[in-house]
C-alpha positions as a Python dict, from the first residue, in 0.01 Angstrom:
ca = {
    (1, 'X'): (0, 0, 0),
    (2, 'X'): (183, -153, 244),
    (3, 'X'): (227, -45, 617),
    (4, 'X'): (471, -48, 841),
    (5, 'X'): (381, -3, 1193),
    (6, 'X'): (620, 142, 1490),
    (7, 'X'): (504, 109, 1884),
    (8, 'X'): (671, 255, 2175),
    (9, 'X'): (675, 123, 2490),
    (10, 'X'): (532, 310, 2776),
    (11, 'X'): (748, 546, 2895),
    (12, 'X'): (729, 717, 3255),
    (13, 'X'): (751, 1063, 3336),
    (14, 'X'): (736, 1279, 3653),
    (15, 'X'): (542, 1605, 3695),
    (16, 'X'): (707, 1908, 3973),
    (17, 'X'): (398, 1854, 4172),
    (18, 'X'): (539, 1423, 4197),
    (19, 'X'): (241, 1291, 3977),
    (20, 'X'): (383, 1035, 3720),
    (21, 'X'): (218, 1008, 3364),
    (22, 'X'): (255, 703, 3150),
    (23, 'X'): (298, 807, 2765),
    (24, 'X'): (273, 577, 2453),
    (25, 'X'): (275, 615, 2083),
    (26, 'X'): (167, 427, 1757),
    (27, 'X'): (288, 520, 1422),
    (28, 'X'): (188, 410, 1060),
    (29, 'X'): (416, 437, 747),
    (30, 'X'): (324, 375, 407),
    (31, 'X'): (585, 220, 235),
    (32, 'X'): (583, 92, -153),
    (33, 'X'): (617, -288, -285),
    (34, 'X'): (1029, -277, -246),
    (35, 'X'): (946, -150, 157),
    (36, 'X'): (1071, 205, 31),
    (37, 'X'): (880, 506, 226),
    (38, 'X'): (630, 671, 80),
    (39, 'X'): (667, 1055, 103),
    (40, 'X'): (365, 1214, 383),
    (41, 'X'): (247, 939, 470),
    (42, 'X'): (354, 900, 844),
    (43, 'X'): (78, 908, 1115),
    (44, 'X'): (157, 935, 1444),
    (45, 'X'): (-81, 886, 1792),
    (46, 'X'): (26, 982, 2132),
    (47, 'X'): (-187, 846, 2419),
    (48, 'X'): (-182, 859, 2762),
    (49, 'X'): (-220, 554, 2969),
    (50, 'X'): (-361, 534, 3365),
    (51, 'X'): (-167, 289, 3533),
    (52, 'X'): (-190, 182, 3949),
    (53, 'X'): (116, -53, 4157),
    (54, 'X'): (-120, -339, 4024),
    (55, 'X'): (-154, -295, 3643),
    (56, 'X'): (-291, -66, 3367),
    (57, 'X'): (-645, 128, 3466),
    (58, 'X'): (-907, 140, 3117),
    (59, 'X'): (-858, 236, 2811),
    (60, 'X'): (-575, 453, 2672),
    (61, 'X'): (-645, 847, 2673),
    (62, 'X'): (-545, 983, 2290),
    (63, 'X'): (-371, 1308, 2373),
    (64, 'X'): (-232, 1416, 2010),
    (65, 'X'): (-121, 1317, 1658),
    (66, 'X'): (95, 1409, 1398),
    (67, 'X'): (-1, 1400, 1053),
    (68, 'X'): (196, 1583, 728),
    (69, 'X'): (458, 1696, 973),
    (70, 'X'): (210, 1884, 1183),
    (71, 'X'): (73, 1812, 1534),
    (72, 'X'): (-290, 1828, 1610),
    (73, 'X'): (-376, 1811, 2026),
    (74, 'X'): (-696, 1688, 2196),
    (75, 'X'): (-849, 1919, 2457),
    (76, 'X'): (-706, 1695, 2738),
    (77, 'X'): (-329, 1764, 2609),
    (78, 'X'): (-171, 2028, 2825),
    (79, 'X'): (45, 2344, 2724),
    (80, 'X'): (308, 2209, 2835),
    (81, 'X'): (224, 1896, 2642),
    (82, 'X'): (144, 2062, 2331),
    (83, 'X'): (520, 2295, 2355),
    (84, 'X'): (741, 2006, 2398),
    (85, 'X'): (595, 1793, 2095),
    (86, 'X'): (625, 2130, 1896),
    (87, 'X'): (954, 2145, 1952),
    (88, 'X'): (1121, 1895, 1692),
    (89, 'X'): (1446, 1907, 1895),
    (90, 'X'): (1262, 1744, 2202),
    (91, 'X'): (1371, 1396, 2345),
    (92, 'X'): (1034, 1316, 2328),
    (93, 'X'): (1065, 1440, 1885),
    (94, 'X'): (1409, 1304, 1902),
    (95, 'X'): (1321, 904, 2031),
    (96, 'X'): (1040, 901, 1794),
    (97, 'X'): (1213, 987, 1469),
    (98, 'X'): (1516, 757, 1559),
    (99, 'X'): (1265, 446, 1662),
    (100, 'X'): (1060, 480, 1321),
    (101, 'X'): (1409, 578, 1110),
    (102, 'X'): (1574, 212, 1297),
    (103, 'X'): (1250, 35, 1177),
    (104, 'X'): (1248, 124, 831),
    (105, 'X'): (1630, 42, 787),
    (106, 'X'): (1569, -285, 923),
    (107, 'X'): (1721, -578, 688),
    (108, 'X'): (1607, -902, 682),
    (109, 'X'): (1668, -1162, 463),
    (110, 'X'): (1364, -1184, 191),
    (111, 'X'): (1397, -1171, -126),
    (112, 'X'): (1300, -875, -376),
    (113, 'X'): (1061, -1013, -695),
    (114, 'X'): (1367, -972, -931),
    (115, 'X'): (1515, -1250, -738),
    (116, 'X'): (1813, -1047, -517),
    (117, 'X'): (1840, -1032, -124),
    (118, 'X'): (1666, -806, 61),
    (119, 'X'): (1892, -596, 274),
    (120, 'X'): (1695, -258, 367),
    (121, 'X'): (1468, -16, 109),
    (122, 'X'): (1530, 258, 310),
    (123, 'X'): (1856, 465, 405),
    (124, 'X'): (1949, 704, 652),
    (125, 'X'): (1764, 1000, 449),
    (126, 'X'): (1456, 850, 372),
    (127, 'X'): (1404, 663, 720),
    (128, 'X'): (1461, 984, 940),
    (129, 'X'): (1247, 1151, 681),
    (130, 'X'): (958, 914, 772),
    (131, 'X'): (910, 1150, 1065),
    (132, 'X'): (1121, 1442, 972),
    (133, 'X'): (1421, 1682, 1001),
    (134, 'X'): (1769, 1491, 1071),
    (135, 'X'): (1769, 1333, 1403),
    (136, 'X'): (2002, 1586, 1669),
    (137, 'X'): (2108, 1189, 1818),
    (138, 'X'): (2219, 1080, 1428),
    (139, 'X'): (2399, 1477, 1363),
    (140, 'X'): (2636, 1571, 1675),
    (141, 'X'): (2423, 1893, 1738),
    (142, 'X'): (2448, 1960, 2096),
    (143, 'X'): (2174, 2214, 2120),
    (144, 'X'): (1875, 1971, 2228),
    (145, 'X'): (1619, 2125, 2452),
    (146, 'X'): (1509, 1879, 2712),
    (147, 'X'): (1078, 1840, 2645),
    (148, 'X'): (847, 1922, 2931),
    (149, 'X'): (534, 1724, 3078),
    (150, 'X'): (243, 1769, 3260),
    (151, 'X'): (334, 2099, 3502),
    (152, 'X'): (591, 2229, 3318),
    (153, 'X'): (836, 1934, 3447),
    (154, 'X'): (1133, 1766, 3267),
    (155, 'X'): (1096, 1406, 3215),
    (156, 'X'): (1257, 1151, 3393),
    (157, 'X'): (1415, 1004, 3087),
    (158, 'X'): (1481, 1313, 2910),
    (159, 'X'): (1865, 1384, 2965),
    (160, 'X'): (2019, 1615, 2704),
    (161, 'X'): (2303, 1401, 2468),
    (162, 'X'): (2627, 1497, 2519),
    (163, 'X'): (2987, 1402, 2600),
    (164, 'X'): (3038, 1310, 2926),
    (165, 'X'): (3416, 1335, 2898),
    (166, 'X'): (3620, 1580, 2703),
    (167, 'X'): (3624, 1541, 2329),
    (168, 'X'): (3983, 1602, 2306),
    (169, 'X'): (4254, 1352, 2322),
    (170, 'X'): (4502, 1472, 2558),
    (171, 'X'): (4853, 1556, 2332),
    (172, 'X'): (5133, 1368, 2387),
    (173, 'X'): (5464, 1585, 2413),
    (174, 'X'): (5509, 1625, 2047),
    (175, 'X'): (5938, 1692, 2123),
    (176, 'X'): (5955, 1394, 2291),
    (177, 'X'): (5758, 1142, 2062),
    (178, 'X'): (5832, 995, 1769),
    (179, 'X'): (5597, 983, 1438),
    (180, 'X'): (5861, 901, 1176),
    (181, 'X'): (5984, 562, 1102),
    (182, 'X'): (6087, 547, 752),
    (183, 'X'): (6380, 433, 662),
    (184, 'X'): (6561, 679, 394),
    (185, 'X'): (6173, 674, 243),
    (186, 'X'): (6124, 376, 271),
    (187, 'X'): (5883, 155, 512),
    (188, 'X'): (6129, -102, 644),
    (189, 'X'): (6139, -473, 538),
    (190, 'X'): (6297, -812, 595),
    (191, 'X'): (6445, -946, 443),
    (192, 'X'): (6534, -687, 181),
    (193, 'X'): (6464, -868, -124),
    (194, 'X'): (6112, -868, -29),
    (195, 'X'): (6114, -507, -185),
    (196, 'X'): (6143, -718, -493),
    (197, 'X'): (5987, -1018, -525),
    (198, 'X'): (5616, -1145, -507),
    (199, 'X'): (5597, -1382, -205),
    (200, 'X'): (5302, -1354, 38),
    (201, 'X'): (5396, -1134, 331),
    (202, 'X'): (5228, -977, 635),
    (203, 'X'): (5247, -575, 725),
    (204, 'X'): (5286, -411, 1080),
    (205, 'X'): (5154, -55, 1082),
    (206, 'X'): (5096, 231, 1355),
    (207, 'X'): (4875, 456, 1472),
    (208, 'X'): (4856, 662, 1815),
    (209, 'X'): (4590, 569, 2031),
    (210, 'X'): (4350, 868, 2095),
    (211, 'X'): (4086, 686, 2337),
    (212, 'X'): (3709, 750, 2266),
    (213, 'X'): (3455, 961, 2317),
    (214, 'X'): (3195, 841, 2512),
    (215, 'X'): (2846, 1016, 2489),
    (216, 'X'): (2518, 973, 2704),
    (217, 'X'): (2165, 884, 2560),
    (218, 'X'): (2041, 569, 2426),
    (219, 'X'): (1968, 492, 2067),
    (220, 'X'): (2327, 623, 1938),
    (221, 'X'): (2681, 477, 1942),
    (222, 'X'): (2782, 604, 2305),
    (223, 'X'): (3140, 529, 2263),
    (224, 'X'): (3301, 571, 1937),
    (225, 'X'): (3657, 554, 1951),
    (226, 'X'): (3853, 821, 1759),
    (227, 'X'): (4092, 671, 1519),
    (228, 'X'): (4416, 793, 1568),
    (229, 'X'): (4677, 950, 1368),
    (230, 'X'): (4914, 730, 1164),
    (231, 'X'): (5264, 695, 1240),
    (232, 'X'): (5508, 723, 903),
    (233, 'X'): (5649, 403, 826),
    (234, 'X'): (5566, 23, 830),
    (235, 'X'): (5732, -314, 917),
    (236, 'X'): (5682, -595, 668),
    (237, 'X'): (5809, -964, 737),
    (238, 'X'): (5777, -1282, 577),
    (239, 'X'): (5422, -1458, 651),
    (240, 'X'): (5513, -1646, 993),
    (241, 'X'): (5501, -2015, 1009),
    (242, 'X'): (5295, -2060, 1253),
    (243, 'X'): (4970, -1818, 1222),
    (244, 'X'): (4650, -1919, 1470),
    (245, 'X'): (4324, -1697, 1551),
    (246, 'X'): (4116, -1833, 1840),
    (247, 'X'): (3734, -1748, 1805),
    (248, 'X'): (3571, -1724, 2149),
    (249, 'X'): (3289, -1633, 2359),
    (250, 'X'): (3209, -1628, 2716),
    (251, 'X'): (2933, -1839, 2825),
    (252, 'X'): (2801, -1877, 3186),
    (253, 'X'): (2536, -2122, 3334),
    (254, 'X'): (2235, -1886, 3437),
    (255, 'X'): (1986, -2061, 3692),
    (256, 'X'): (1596, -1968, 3800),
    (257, 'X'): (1366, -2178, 3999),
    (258, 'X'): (1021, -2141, 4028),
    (259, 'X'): (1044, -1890, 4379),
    (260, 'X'): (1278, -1677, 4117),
    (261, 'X'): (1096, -1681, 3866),
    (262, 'X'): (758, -1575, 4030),
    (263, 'X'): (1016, -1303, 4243),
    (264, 'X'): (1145, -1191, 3900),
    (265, 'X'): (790, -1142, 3746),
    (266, 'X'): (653, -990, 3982),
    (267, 'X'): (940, -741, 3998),
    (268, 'X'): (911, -654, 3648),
    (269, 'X'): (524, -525, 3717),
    (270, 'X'): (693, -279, 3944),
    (271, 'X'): (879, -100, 3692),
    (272, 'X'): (603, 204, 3755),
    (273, 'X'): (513, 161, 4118),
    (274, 'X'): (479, 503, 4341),
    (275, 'X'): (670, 313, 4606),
    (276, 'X'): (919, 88, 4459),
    (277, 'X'): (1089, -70, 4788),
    (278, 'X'): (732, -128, 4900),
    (279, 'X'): (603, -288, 4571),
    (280, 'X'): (895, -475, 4629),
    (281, 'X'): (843, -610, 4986),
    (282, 'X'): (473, -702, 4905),
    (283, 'X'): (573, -911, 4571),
    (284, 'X'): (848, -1125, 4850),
    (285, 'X'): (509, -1150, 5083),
    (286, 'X'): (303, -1252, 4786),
    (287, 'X'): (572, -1462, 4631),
    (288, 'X'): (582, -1633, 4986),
    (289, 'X'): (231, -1674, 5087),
    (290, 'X'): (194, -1876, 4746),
    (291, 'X'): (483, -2124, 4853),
    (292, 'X'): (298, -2176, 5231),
    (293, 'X'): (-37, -2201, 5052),
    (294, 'X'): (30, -2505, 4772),
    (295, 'X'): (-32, -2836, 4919),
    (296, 'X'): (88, -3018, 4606),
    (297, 'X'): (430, -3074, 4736),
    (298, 'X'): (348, -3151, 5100),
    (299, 'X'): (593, -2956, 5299),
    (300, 'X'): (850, -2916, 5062),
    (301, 'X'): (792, -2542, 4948),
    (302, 'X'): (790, -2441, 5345),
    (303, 'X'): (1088, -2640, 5371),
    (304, 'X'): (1264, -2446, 5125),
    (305, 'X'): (1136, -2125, 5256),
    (306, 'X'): (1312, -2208, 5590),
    (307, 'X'): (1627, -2279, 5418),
    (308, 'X'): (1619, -1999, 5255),
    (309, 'X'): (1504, -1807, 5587),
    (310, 'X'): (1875, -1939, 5788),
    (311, 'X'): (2083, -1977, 5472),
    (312, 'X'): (2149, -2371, 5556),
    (313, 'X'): (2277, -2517, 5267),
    (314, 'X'): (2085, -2836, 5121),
    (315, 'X'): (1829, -2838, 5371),
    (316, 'X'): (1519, -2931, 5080),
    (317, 'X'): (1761, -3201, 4961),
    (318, 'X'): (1831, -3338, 5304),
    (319, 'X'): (1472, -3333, 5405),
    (320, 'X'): (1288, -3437, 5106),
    (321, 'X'): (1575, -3563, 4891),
    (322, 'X'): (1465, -3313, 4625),
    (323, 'X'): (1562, -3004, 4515),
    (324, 'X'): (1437, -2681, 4334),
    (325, 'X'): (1455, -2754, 3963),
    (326, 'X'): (1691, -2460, 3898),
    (327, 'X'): (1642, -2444, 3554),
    (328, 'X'): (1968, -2460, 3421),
    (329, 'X'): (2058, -2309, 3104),
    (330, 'X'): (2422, -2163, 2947),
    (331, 'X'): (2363, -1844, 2886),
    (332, 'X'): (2590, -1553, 2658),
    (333, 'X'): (2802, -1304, 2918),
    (334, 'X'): (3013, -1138, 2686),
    (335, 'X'): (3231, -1115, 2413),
    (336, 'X'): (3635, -1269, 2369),
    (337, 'X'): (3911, -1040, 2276),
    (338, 'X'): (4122, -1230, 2054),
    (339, 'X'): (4529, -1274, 2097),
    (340, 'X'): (4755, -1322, 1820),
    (341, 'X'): (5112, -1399, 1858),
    (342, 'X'): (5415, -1394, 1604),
    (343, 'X'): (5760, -1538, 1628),
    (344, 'X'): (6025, -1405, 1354),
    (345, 'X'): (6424, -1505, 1306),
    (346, 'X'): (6606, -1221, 1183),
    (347, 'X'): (6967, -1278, 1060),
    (348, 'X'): (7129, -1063, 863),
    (349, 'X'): (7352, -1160, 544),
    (350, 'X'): (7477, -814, 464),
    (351, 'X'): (7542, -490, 630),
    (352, 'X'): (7210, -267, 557),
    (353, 'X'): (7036, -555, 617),
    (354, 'X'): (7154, -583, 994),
    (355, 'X'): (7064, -220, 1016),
    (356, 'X'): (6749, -305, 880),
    (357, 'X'): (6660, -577, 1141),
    (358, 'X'): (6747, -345, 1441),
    (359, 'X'): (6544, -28, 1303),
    (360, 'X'): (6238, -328, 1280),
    (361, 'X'): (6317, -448, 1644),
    (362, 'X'): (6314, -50, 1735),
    (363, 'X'): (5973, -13, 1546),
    (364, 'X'): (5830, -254, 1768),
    (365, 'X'): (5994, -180, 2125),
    (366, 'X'): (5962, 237, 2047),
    (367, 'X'): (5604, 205, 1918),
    (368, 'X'): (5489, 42, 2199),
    (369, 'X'): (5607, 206, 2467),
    (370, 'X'): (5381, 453, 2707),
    (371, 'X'): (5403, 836, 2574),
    (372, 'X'): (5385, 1138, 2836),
    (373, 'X'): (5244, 1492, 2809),
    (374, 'X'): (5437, 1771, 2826),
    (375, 'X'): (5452, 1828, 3176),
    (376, 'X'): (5421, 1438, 3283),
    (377, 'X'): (5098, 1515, 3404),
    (378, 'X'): (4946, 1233, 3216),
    (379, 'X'): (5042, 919, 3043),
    (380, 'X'): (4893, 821, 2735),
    (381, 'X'): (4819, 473, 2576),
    (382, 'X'): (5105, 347, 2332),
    (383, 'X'): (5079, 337, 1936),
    (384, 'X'): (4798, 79, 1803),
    (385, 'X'): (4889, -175, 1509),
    (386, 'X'): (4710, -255, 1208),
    (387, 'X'): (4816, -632, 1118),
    (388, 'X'): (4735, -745, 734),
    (389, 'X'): (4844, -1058, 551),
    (390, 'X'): (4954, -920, 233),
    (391, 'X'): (4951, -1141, -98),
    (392, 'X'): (4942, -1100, -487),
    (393, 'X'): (4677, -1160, -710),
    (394, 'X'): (4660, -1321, -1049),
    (395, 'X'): (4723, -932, -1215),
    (396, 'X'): (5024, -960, -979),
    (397, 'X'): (4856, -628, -787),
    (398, 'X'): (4975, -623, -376),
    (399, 'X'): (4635, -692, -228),
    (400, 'X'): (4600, -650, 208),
    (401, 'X'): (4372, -853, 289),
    (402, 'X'): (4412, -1255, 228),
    (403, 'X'): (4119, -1445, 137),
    (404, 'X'): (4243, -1728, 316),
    (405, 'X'): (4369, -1625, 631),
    (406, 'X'): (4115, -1427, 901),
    (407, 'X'): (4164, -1061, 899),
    (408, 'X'): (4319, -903, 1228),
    (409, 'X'): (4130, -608, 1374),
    (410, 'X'): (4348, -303, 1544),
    (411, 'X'): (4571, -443, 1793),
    (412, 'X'): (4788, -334, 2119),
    (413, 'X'): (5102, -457, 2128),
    (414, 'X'): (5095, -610, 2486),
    (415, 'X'): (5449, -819, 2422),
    (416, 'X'): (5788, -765, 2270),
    (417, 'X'): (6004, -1017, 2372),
    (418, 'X'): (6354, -1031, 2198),
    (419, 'X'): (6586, -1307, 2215),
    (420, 'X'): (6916, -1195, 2095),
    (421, 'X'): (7138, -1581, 2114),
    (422, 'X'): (6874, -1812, 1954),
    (423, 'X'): (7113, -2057, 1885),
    (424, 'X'): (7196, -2085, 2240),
    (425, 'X'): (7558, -1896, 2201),
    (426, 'X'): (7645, -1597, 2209),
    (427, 'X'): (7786, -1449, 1838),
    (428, 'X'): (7845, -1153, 1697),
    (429, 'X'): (7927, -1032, 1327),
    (430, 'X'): (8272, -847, 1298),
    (431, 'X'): (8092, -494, 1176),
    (432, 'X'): (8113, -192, 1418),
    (433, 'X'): (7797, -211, 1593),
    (434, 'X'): (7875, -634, 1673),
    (435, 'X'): (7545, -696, 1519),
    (436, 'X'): (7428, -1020, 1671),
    (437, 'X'): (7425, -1348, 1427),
    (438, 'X'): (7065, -1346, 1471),
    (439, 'X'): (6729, -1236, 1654),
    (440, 'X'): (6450, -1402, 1748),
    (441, 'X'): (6140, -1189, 1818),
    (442, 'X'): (5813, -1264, 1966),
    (443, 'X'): (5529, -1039, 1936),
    (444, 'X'): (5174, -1096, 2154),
    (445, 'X'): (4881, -869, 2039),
    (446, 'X'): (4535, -852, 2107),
    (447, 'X'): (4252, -709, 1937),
    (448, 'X'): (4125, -369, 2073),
    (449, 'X'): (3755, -427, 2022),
    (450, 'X'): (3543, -750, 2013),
    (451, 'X'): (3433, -851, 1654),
    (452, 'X'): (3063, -781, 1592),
    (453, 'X'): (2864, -922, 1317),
    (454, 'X'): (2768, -622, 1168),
    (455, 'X'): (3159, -556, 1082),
    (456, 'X'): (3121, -827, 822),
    (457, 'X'): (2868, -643, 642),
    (458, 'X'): (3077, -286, 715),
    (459, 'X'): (3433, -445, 606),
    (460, 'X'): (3234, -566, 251),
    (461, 'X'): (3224, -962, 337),
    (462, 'X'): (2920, -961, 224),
    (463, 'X'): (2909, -772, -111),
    (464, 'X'): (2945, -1056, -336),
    (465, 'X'): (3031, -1433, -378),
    (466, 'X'): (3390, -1336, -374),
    (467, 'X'): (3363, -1165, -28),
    (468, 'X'): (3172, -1479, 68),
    (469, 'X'): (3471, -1715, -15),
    (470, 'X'): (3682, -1547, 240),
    (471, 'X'): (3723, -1623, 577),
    (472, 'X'): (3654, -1276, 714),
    (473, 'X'): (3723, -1205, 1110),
}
């Protein structure tokens, strides 16, 4: 059969008497002609590897494996050793399962014998079964008991999971916020005969903003945000005129010469030096001393050296007419968060109507204003919106999310800007309020999040040709 093997890298930990270790493991899976895990077939080796400041000493020392759910140690594995790994809430248990559960969901884009797409044998189950019991990083158990090396000492790396800030939202003073915007029942509209008819149409909804909770450890989502209670009550408009999505993301030029670049790899054999700062000064003197010493280039490297040295600007150019070739390249920084913005004219042609407009503009300028706590001790976020572009189908069925226009993620509401004369006069209707002739409302919102890839596959924009015709994000 098949096999599907899983590396670590080598990881670094620190002994009470100071001495640092160097652990690695290798495991082998089984898995069947569709990549699906075979059942006790995992085999797992744990080795210990002798490392100096200038690279790895011999051969790797094999300390343990772990066959059939059961560990097996060599003589040179220590009690303390031996404890930790039989432990199977250890970090040490805990990184392995989730590094051999990730491999075995991984999806790639093959294609099965009977012709369909490939996209991952193995779930969450069978994956974290390839090692063992559920993983305490995939559950929310808290109870994880930090594993021990040589001497009894905690690793380096081995910090317990858990939230670093409160799981709790703080409450908003529930007397003095509102969570109820229907309107006799009903969400609220404009203009009202879109109650009735089938025209395309786009929906404002709310939710409160709750934050996130942010947790420590890698290999799990460290901040998931929660997702908020929804408000009663919607706002749906006519599809705006004018509807635009801009698609970004940040892109900087990155440079590295060749004094960098031998700087840069040198620094990365550090990683498990005793002395760190003075690993680092002898990789500058041996980056240095390699510059002085190559005659290729004449005086040019020393040149550059001295302008480094004083910090004169363009001294190799002005000297040799040359320059370090730096290498240029455009390199990712981070993600965009998108803007959208909205303008709507409102003017009413009856009486509920005009009541109906300025319960809308209310919706908007209530919903996102800042709440309190109780005691004013805090303020929290305003409500978040949900944006879809509503349309019928052929069945004539109210579907959310048009094919043909991008989907909009959950939004802040960062603008409200209400012009009340938009014909440049001021006019009022003769009812008792003096409802204005008409309203023109701008709305600015941007996205929460950035969009990720994988929310195409989560949202189903993948599932099938259909989902493939739409735009998506």
């Amino acid at each position: 059969m098949p096999v599907v093997t899983v590396d670590t890298n080598r990881t670094q930990y620190s002994t009470s008497g100071g001495k640092r270790i160097y652990l690695q493991t290798s495991t082998t899976v089984e898995v069947d002609a569709n990549g699906k895990y075979v059942p006790g077939t995992t085999v797992t080796t744990l080795e210990e590897v002798q490392r100096s400041p200038i690279g790895l000493l011999g051969s790797p020392t094999k300390l343990a494996t772990r066959e059939n759910g059961k560990w097996t140690f060599e003589n040179k594995a220590t009690v303390d050793l031996q404890q930790t790994l039989s432990n199977p809430n250890s970090m040490m248990n805990i990184g392995l399962r989730d590094t051999i559960a990730k491999k075995l969901q991984q999806k790639d884009n093959s294609v099965n014998e009977d012709g369909t797409l490939n996209t991952g044998a193995n779930g969450t189950a069978e994956s974290l079964a390839a090692y063992g019991a559920t993983s305490v990083l995939a559950s929310e158990n808290q109870g994880v008991v930090p594993e021990v090396s040589e001497d009894g000492s905690v690793p380096i790396q081995a910090a317990t999971p858990r939230d670093n800030v409160t799981n709790d939202g703080i409450p908003a003073n529930d007397k003095l916020t509102r969570t109820d915007y229907l309107n006799g029942g009903e969400p609220l509209v404009y203009p009202l005969d879109l109650r009735t008819n089938k025209s395309d149409r786009i929906k404002f909804s709310m939710r409160t903003s709750e934050g996130a909770k942010i947790q420590s450890g890698l290999g799990r989502n460290q901040i998931d945000r929660r997702p908020g209670t929804p408000i009663k009550g919607s706002v749906t408009l006519p599809t705006p005129g004018k509807i635009v999505d801009n698609n970004s993301v940040n892109f900087n030029e990155g440079k590295l010469n060749a004094f960098q670049s031998f700087l840069v790899a040198e620094s990365l054999s550090l990683m498990g030096a005793d002395n760190p700062g003075e690993a680092a000064a002898n990789a500058i003197t041996a980056a240095t001393e390699a510059f002085r010493g190559n005659t290729a280039y004449g005086d040019a490297l020393k040149v550059y050296l001295a302008q480094q040295a004083t910090s004169t600007q363009g001294l190799l150019s002005r000297a040799t007419g040359a320059i370090l070739n730096p290498n240029l390249e455009l390199l990712f920084n981070a993600p965009e968060l998108r803007d959208f913005s909205y303008v709507f004219r409102m003017s009413a042609r009856s009486g509920p109507e005009a009541q109906e407009v300025k319960k809308i503009i209310r919706f908007f300028k209530q919903g996102m204003t800042v709440k309190a706590t109780a005691d004013a001790t805090f303020l929290k976020s305003p409500n978040v919106f949900d944006i879809k572009y509503q349309y019928f189908d052929a069945t004539g069925t109210l579907r959310d999310n048009h094919p043909s226009i991008g989907r909009v993620k959950t939004c802040a509401l960062t603008n409200c800007s209400v012009d009340y004369t938009p014909d440049g006069s001021y006019m009022t209707y003769s009812d008792d309020d003096r409802t204005m002739t008409s309203y023109q409302v701008t709305l600015t919102f941007k996205e929460l999040t950035p969009i990720i890839e994988s929310q195409y596959f989560e949202e189903g924009l993948m599932d099938d040709e259909t989902a493939l015709n739409s735009i998506g994000f």
